[in-house]
C-alpha atoms as a printed R data frame, in Angstrom:
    type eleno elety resid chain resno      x       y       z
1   ATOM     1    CA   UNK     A     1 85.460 135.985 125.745
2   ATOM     2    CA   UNK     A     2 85.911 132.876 123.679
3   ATOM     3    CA   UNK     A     3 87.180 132.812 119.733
4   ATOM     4    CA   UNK     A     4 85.352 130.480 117.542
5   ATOM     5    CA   UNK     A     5 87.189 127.667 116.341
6   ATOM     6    CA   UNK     A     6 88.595 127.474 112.928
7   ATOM     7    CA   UNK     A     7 87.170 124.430 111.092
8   ATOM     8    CA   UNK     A     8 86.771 120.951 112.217
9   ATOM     9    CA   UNK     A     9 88.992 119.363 114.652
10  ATOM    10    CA   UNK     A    10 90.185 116.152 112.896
11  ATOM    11    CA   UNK     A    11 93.115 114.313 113.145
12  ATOM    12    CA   UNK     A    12 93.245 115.381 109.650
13  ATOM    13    CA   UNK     A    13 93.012 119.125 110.417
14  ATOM    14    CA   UNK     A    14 95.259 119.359 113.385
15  ATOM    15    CA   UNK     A    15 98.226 118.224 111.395
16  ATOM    16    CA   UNK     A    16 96.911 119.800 108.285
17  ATOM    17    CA   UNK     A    17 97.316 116.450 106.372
18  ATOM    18    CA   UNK     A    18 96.051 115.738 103.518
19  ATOM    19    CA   UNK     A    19 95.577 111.840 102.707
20  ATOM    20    CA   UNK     A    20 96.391 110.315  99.171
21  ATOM    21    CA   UNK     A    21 93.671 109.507  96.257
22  ATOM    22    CA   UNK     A    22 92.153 106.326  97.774
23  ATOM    23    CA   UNK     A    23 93.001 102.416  96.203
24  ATOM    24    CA   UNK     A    24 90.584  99.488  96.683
25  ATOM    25    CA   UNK     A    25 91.362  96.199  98.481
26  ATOM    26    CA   UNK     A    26 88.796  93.008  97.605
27  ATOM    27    CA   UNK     A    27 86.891  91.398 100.936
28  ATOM    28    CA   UNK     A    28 85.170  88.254  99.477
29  ATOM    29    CA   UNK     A    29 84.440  89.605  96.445
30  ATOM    30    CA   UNK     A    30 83.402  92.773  97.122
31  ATOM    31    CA   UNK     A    31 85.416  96.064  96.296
32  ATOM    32    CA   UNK     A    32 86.222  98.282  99.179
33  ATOM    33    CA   UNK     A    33 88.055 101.589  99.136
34  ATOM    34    CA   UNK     A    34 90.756 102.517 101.773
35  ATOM    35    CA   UNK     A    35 93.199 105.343 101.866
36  ATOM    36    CA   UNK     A    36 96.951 105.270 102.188
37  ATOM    37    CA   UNK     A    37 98.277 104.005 105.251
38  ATOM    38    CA   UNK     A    38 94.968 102.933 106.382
39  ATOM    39    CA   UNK     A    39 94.609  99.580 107.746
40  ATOM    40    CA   UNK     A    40 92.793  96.724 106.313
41  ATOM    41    CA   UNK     A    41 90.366  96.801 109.542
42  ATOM    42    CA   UNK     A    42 90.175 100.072 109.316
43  ATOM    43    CA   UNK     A    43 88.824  99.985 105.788
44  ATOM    44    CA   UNK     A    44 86.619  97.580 106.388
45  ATOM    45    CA   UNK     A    45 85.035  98.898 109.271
46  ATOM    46    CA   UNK     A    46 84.180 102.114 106.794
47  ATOM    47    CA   UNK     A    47 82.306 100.167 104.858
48  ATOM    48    CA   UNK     A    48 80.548  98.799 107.888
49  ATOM    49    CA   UNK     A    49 81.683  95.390 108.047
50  ATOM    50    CA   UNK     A    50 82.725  94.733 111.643
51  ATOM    51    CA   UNK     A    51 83.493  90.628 111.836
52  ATOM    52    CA   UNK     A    52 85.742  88.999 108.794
53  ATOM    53    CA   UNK     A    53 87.082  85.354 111.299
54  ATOM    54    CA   UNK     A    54 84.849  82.562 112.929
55  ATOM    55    CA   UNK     A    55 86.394  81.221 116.098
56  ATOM    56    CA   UNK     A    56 87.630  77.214 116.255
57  ATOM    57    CA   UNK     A    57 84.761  76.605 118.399
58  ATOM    58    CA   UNK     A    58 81.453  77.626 117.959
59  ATOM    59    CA   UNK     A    59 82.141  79.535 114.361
60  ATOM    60    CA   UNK     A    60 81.102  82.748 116.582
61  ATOM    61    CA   UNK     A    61 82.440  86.145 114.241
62  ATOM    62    CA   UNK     A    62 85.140  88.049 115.015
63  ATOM    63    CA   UNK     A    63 86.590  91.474 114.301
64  ATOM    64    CA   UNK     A    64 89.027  94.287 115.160
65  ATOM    65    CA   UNK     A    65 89.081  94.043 119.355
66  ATOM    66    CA   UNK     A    66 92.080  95.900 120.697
67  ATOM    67    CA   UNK     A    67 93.455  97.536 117.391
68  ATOM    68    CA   UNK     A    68 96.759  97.216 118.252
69  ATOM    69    CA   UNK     A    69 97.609  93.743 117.237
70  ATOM    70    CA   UNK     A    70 97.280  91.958 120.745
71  ATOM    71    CA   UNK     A    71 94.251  89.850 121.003
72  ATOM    72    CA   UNK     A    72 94.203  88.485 117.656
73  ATOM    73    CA   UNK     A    73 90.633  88.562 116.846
74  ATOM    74    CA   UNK     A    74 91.182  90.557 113.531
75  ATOM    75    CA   UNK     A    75 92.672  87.701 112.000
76  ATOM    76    CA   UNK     A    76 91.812  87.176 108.750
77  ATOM    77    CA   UNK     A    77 93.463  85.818 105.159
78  ATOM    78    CA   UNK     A    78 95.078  88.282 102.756
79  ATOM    79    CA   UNK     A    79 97.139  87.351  99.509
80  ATOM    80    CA   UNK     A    80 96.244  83.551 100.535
81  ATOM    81    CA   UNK     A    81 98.169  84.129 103.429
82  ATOM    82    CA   UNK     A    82 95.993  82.820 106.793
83  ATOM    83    CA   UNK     A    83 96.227  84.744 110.346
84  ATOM    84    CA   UNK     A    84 97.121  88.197 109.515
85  ATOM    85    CA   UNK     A    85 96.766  90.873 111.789
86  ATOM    86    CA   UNK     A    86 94.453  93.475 109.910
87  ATOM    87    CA   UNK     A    87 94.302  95.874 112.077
88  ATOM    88    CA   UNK     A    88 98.155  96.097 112.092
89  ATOM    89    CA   UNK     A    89 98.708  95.664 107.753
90  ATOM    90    CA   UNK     A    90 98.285  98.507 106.158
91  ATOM    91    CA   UNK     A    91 95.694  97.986 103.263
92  ATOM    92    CA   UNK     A    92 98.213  97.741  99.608
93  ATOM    93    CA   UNK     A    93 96.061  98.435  96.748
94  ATOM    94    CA   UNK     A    94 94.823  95.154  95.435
95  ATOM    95    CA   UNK     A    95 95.051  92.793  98.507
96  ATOM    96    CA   UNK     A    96 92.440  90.277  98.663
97  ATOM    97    CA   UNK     A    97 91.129  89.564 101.872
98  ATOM    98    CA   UNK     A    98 88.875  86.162 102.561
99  ATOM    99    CA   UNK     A    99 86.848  85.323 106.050
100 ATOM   100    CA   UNK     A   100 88.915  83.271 108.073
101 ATOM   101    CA   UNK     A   101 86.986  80.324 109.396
102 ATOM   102    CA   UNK     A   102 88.516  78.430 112.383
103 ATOM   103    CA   UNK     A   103 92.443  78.706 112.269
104 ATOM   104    CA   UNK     A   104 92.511  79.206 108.485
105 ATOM   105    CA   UNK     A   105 94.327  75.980 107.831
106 ATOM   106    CA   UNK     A   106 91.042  73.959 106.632
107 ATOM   107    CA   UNK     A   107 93.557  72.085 103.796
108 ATOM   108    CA   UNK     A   108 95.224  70.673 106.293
109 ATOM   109    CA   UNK     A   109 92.576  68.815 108.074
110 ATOM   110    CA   UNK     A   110 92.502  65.438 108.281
């Protein structure tokens, strides 16, 4: 005979954690909320926002691929700085993130 299982089984529940109040991180000038430790694609992809680069050819959009910091695609700026990894930098209450276009270096084109 089977027992019913207590509550949902979330990553949450399992390790009976309990996250901290939530912060909110700017995306081109729009207010998102994320939660401790949670990273900056992470949060974005909560709010349903899945590409935040354009590729040096072709402008195409880009988001979180691999999640683990290899492929790059999740590159975006944050605090001014160009080609972060979001999906690797946790999201600090009040980072700005901006779009990345191309290799985010447009002020130095010649």
């Amino acid at each position: 005979m089977r027992r019913p299982r207590p509550g949902p089984r979330t990553p949450a529940a399992l390790v009976a954690a309990t996250p901290g109040p939530a912060h909110t991180i700017e995306f081109d000038g729009r207010t998102i909320p994320a939660l401790p430790g949670q990273s900056i694609a992470a949060a974005l992809w909560a709010q349903g926002i899945v590409a935040w680069r354009t590729t040096r050819v072709g402008g195409r959009p880009r988001g979180a691929f691999c999640g683990i910091g290899a492929c790059y695609d999740c590159l975006a700026t944050v605090n001014g700085r160009p080609n972060q990894r979001t999906c690797l930098l946790p999201a600090a209450p009040g980072d700005t993130v901006t779009t990345q276009e191309g290799h985010g270096h447009a002020e130095l084109a010649v």
